[in-house]
Backbone as CSV, one residue per row, in Angstrom:
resi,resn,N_x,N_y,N_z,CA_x,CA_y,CA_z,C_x,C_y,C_z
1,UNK,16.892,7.420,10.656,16.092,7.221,9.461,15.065,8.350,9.361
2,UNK,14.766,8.823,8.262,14.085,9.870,7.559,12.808,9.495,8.357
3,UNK,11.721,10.243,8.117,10.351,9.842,8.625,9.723,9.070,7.200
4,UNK,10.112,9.627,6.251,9.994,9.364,4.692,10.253,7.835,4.755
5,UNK,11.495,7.590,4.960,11.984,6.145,5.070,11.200,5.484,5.935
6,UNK,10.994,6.161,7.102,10.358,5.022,7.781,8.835,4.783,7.729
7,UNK,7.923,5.370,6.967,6.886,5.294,6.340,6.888,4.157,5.474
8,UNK,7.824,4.199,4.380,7.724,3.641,3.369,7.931,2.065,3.836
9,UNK,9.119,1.922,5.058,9.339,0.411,5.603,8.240,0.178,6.154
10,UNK,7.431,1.118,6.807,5.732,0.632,7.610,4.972,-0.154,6.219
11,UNK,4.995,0.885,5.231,4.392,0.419,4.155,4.699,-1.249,3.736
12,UNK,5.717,-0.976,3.218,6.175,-2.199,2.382,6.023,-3.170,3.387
13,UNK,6.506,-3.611,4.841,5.828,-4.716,5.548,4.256,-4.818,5.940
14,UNK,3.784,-3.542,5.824,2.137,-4.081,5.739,1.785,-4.309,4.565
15,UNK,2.146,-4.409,3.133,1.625,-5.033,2.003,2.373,-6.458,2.226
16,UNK,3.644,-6.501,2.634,3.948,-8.093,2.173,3.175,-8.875,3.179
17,UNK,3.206,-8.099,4.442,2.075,-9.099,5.176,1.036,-9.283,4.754
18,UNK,0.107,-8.508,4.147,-1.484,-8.681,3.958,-1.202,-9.270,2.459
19,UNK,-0.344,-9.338,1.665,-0.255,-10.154,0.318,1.142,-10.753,0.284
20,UNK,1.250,-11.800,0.945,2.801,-12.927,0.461,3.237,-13.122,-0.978
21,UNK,2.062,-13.031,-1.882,3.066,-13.123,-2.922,3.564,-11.818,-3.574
22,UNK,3.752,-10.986,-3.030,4.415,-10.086,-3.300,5.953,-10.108,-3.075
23,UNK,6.746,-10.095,-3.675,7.734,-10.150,-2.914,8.569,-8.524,-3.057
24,UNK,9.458,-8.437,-1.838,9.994,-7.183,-1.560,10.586,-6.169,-2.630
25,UNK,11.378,-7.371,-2.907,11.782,-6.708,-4.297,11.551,-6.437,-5.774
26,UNK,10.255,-6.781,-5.407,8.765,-6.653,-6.724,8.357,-5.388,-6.385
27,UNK,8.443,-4.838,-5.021,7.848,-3.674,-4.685,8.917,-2.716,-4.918
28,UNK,10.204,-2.558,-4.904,11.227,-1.488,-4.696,11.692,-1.542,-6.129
29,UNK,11.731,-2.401,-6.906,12.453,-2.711,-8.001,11.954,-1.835,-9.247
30,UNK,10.916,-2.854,-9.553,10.582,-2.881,-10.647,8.833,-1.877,-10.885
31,UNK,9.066,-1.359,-12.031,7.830,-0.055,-12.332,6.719,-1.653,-12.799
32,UNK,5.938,-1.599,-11.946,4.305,-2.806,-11.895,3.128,-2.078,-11.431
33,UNK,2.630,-2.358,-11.849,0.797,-1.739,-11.889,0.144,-3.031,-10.773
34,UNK,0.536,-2.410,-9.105,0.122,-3.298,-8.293,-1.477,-4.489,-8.450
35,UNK,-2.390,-3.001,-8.817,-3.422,-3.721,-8.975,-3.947,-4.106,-10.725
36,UNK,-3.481,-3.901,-11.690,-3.538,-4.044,-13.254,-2.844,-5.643,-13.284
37,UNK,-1.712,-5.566,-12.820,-0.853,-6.632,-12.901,-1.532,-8.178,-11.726
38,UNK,-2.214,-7.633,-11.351,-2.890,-8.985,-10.121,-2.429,-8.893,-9.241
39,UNK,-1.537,-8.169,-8.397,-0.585,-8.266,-7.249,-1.721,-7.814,-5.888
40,UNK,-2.512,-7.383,-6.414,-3.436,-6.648,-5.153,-5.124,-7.138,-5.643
41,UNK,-5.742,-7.912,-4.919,-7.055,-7.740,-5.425,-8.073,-6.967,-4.068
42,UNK,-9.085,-6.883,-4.322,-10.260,-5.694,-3.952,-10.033,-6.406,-2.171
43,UNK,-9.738,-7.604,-1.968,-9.878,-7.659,-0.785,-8.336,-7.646,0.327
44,UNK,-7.378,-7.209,-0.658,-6.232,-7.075,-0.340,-6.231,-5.889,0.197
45,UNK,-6.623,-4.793,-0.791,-7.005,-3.620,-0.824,-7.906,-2.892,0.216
46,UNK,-8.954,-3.442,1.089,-9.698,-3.606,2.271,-8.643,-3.557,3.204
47,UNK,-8.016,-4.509,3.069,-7.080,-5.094,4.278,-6.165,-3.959,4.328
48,UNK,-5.683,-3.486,3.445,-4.654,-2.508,3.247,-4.680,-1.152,4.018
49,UNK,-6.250,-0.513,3.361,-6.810,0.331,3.840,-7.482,0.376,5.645
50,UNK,-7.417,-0.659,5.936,-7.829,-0.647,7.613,-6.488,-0.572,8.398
51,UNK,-5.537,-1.379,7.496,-4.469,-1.291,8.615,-3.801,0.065,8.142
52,UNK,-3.954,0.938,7.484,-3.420,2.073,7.437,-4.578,3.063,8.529
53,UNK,-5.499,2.969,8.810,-6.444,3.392,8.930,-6.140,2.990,10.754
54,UNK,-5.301,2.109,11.174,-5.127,1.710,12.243,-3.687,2.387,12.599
55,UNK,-2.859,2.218,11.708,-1.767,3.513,11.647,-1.881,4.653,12.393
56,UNK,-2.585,5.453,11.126,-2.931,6.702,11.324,-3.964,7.204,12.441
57,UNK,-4.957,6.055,12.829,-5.527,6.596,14.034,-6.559,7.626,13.374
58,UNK,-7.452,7.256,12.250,-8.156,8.188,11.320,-8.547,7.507,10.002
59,UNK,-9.653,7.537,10.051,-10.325,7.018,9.038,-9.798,7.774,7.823
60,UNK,-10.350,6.913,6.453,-9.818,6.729,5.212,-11.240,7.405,4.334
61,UNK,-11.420,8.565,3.425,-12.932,8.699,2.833,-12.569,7.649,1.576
62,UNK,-13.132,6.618,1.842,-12.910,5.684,0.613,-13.648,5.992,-0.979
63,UNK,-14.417,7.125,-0.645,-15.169,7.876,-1.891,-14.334,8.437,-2.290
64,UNK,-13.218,8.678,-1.749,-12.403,9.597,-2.656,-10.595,8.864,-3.208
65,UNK,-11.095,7.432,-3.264,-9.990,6.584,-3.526,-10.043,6.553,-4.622
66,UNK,-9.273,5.725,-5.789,-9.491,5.299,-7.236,-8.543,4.319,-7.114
67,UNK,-8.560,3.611,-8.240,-8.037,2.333,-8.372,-6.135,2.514,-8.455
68,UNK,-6.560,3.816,-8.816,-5.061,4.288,-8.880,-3.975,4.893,-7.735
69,UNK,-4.978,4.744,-6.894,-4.547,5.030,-5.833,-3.284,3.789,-5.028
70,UNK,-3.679,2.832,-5.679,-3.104,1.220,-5.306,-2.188,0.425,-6.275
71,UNK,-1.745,1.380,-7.634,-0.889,0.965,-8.486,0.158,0.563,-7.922
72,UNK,1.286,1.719,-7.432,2.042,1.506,-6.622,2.430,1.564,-5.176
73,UNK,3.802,1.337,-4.708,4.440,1.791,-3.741,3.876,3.298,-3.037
74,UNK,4.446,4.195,-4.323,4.333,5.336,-4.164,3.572,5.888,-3.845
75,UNK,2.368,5.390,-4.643,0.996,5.780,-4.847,0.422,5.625,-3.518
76,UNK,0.389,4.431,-3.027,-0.310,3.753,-1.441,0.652,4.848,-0.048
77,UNK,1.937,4.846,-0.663,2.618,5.653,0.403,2.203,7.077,0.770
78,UNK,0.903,7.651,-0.209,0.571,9.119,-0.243,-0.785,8.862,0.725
79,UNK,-1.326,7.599,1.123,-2.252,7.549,1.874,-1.377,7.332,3.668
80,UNK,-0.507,7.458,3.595,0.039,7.135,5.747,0.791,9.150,5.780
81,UNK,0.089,9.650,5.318,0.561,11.455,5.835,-0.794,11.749,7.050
């Protein structure tokens, strides 16, 4: 598996863990505005950001986040490089 791929599987099981109602194939499927749509709220988003932050072994400058940063998949996947 790609490193790409296997990022993205780190990803997607640390959002369904830290938010259950997400489901998997809400995340791979379909174009949703994670946090517009309700799927993520501010304390999901906390949670999100530490355990990436536990990942990477390196803090996160959260001043330089935006809300858009957490729309998607994609978007969240540009924060585990």
């Amino acid at each position: 598996m790609s490193k790409k791929k296997e990022k993205k599987e780190i990803l997607i099981n640390l959002i369904l863990e830290t938010c259950p109602k997400i489901k998997k194939n809400l995340l791979i499927k379909r174009e949703i505005n994670l946090v517009n749509d309700g799927y993520l709220d501010s304390l999901d988003i906390i949670q999100i950001i530490a355990k990436i932050e536990k990942i990477n072994k390196k803090k996160i400058n959260v001043n330089k986040l935006k809300r858009s940063t957490f729309k998607d998949l994609n978007s969240i996947l540009k924060l585990l490089k």
